[in-house]
Backbone as CSV, one residue per row, in Angstrom:
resi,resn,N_x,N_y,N_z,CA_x,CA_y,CA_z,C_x,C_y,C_z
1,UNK,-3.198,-5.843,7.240,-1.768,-6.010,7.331,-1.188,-4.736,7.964
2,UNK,-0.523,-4.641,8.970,0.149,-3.402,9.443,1.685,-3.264,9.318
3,UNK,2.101,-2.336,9.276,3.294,-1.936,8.508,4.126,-2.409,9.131
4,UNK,4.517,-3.171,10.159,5.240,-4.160,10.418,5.111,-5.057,9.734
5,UNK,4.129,-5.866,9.444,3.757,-7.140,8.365,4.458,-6.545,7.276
6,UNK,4.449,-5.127,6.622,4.465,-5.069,5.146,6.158,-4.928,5.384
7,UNK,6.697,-4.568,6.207,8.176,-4.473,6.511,9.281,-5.850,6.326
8,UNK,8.113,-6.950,7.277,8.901,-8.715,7.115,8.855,-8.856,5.707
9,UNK,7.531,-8.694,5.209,7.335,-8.941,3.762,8.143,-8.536,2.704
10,UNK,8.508,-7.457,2.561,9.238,-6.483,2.248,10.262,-6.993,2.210
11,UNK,11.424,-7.133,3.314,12.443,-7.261,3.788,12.785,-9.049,3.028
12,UNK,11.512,-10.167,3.162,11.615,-10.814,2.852,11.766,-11.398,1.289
13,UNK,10.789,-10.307,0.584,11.504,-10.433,-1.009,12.542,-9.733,-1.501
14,UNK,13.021,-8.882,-0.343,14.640,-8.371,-0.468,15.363,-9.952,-0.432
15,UNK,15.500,-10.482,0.406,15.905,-11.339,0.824,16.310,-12.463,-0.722
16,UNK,14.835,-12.633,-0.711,15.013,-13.438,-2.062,15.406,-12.933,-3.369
17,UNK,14.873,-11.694,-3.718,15.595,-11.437,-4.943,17.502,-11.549,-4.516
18,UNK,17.797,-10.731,-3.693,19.380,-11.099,-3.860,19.964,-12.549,-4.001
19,UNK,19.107,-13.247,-3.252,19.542,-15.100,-2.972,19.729,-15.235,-4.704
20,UNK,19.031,-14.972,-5.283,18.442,-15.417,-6.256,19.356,-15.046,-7.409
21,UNK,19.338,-13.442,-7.475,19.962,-12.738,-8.255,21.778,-13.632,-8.060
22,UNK,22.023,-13.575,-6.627,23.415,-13.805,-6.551,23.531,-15.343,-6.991
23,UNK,22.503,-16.063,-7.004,22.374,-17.602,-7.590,22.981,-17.601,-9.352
24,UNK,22.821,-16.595,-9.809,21.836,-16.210,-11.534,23.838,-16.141,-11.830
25,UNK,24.268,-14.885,-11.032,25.518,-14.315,-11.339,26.432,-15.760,-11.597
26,UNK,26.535,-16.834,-10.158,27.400,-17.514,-10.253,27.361,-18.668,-11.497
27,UNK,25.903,-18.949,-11.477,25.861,-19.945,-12.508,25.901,-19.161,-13.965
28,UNK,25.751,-18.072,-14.456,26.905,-17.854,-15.825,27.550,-17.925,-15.515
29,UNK,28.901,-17.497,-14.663,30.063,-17.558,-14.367,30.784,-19.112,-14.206
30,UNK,29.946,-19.709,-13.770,30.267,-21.286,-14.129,29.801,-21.916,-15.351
31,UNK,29.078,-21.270,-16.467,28.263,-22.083,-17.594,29.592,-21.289,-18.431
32,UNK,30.220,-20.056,-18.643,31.382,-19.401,-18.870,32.282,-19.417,-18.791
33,UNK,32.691,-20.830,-18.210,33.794,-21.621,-17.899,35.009,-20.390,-17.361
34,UNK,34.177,-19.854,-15.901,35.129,-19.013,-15.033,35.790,-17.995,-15.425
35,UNK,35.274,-17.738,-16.438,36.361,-16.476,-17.386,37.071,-15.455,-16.283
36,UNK,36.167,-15.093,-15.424,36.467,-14.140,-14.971,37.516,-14.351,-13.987
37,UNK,38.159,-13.432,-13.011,38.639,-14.235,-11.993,37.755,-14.041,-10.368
38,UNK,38.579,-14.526,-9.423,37.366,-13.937,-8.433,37.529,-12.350,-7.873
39,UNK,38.512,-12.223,-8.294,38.729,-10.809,-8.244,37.950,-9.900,-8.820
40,UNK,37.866,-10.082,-10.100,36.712,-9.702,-11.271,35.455,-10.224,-10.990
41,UNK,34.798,-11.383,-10.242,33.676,-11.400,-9.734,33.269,-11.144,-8.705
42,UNK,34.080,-10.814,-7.548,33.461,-10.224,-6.339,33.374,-8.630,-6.665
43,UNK,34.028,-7.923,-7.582,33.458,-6.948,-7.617,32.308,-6.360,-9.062
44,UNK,32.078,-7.504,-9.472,30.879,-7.651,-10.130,29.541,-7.830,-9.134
45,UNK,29.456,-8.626,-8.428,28.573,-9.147,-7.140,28.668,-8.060,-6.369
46,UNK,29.633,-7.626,-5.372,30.088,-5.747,-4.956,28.887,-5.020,-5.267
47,UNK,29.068,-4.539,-6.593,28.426,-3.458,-7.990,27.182,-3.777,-7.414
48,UNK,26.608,-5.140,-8.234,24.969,-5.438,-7.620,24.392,-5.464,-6.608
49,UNK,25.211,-5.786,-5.259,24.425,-5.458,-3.967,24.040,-3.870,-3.587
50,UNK,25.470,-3.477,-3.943,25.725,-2.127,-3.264,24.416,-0.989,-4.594
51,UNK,24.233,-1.430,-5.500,23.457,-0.745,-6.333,21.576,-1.154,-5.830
52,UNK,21.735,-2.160,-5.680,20.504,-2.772,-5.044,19.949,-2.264,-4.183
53,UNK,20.777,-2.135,-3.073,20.495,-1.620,-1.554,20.168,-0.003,-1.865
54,UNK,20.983,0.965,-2.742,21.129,2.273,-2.656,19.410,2.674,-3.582
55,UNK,19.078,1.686,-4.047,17.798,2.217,-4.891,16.961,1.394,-3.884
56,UNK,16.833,0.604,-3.079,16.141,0.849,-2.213,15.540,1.889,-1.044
57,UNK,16.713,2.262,-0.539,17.246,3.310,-0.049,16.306,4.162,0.092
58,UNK,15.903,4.969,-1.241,14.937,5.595,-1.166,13.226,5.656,-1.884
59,UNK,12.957,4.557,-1.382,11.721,4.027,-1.153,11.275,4.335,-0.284
């Protein structure tokens, strides 16, 4: 595998954990009967990308 391969790969379970993660967020937020508003959930969702990406970062 050369480090291009391990890069798609890589890049690609980036990919999915966020799909995934951001899947997880909305459906409490809908099993929670919306408590929040979307104001209060886009910067819940915000928080998790931007924390995600920055501990990648330095890998």
């Amino acid at each position: 595998m050369t480090d291009s391969d391990t890069e798609q790969s890589s890049d690609t379970y980036e990919s999915y954990y966020l799909a995934y993660g951001l899947f997880g967020i909305f459906m409490k937020w809908a099993r929670n009967g919306y408590a929040e508003s979307v104001q209060e959930m886009t910067q819940i969702v915000a928080e998790r990308i931007f924390a995600g990406t920055s501990c990648l970062a330095f890998q």
